[in-house]
N, C-alpha and C positions, 0 to 999 in steps of 0.2 A: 481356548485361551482368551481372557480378557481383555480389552483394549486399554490403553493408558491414557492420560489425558495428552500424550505426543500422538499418539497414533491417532486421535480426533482431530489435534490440527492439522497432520500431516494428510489425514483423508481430507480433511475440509477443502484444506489448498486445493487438492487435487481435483476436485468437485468446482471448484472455482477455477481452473486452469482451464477444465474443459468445458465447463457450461457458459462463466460469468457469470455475476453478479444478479442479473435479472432471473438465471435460473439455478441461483443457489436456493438451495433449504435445509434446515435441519434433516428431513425425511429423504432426500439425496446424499448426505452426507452418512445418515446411518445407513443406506442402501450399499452406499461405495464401502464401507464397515460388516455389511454383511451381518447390521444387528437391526434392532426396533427401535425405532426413534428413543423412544424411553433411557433404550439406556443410556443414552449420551447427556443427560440431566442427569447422572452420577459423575459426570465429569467436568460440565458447564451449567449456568445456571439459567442462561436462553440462550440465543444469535447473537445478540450486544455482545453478550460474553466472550462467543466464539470469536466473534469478529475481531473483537481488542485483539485476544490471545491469537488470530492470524496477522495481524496488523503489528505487532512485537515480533513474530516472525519473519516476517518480510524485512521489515528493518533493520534488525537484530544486530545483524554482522556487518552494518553501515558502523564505519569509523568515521567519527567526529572528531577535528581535531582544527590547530588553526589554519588552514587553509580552506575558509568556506565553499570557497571557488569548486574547489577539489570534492570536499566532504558533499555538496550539494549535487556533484554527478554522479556522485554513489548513489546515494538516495534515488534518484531518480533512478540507476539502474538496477537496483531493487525492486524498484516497484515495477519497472520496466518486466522484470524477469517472469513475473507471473502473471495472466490474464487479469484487469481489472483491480492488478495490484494496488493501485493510486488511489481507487474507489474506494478499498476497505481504508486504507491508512486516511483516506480523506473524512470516511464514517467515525474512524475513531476520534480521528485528531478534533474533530465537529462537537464531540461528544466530550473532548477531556477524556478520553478511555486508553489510560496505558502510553498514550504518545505523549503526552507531556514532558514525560524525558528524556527526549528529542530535542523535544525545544528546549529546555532547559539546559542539554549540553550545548547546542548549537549556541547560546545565550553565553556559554562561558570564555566564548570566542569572541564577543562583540557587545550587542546588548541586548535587552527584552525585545523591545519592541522589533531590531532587524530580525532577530530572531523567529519571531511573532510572522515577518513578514517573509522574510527567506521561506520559512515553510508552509505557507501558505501559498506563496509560487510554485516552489516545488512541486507540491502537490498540483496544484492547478494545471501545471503548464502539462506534467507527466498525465493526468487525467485527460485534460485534451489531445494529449498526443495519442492515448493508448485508442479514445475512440476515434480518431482520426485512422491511424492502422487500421481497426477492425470497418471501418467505413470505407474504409479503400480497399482491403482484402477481398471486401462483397462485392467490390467494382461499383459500388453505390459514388461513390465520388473520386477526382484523380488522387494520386498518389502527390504530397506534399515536401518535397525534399530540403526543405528550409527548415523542418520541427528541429532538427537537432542544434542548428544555427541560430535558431532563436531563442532558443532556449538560454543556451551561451550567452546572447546578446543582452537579455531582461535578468539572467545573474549578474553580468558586469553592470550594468545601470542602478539593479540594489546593491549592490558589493563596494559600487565608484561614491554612492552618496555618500 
C-alpha cells in the first residue's frame, strides 16, 4: 500500500519525536516508512518542504482568538508536545514557510508588529525551554523550575505594552 503525503508527515514527526532534530533525515524518515528515500519526493519536494508541512502540523489545532495570553500557551504547548517541536516551527517561521498564518491571525487580535513579536518569543522562549529539558534529562545541567514562570512573565510584559 502506498503512503499519502499524511502518512510522510505523520512518520516524519515520529522520526523527530524520537531522534530530534540533529538526527532527523529524509533517509530516517523513509526508513520509519519502510520505503526508499525516493519515494517520498512523490510527496514533498525536499526537508524545507517536509519541515513547513510538520510545522502546520504541530500548530494546526492552536486556536487563535482574542485572548493572546491564552492562544500563546497553546502554541507553546504545541510545540511543547513533540520533541524539538519549537525548532521546526522556528525553521519555518525563519523561512516565511507555511507559519505566516499564524502570525497573521495572531495580528488580527492586536497588531503586525506584537504579532511579529509574540511569535517570535513564543517560539524562543519554548526552544529554550525544550533544550533546557533535554539538557536536564541527560543530568548535563540542574533542572529549571522557573521555565514555565517565565514564560508567563515575558508574555505579560509583551501583552502589558
Amino acid at each position: 500500500m502506498a503512503n499519502s503525503l499524511d502518512d510522510v508527515i505523520d512518520g516524519a514527526l515520529r522520526v523527530l519525536d524520537a531522534r530530534g532534530m540533529e538526527f532527523f533525515s529524509m533517509r530516517r524518515v523513509a526508513a520509519e516508512l519502510d520505503v526508499q528515500p525516493s519515494a517520498l519526493y512523490h510527496h514533498v519536494e525536499n526537508k524545507q518542504t517536509l519541515l513547513t508541512l510538520m510545522a502546520a502540523r504541530i500548530v494546526g489545532p492552536v486556536t487563535i482568538d482574542e485572548d493572546l495570553g491564552a492562544a500563546s500557551h497553546r502554541l507553546r504547548d504545541a510545540m511543547l508536545g513533540i520533541r524539538d517541536g519549537a525548532e521546526v516551527v522556528a525553521t519555518a517561521t525563519a523561512f516565511r514557510l507555511g507559519t505566516s498564518d499564524l502570525e497573521a491571525e495572531l495580528a488580527k487580535y492586536s497588531s503586525p508588529d506584537v504579532a511579529r513579536t509574540l511569535l517570535i518569543y513564543v517560539i524562543g522562549h519554548t526552544q529554550a525551554t525544550q533544550l533546557h529539558s533535554q539538557a536536564s534529562a541527560l543530568g548535563l545541567i540542574p533542572h529549571d523550575p522557573d521555565l514555565d514562570e517565565s514564560f508567563a512573565r515575558g508574555l505579560a510584559i509583551i501583552l502589558d505594552s
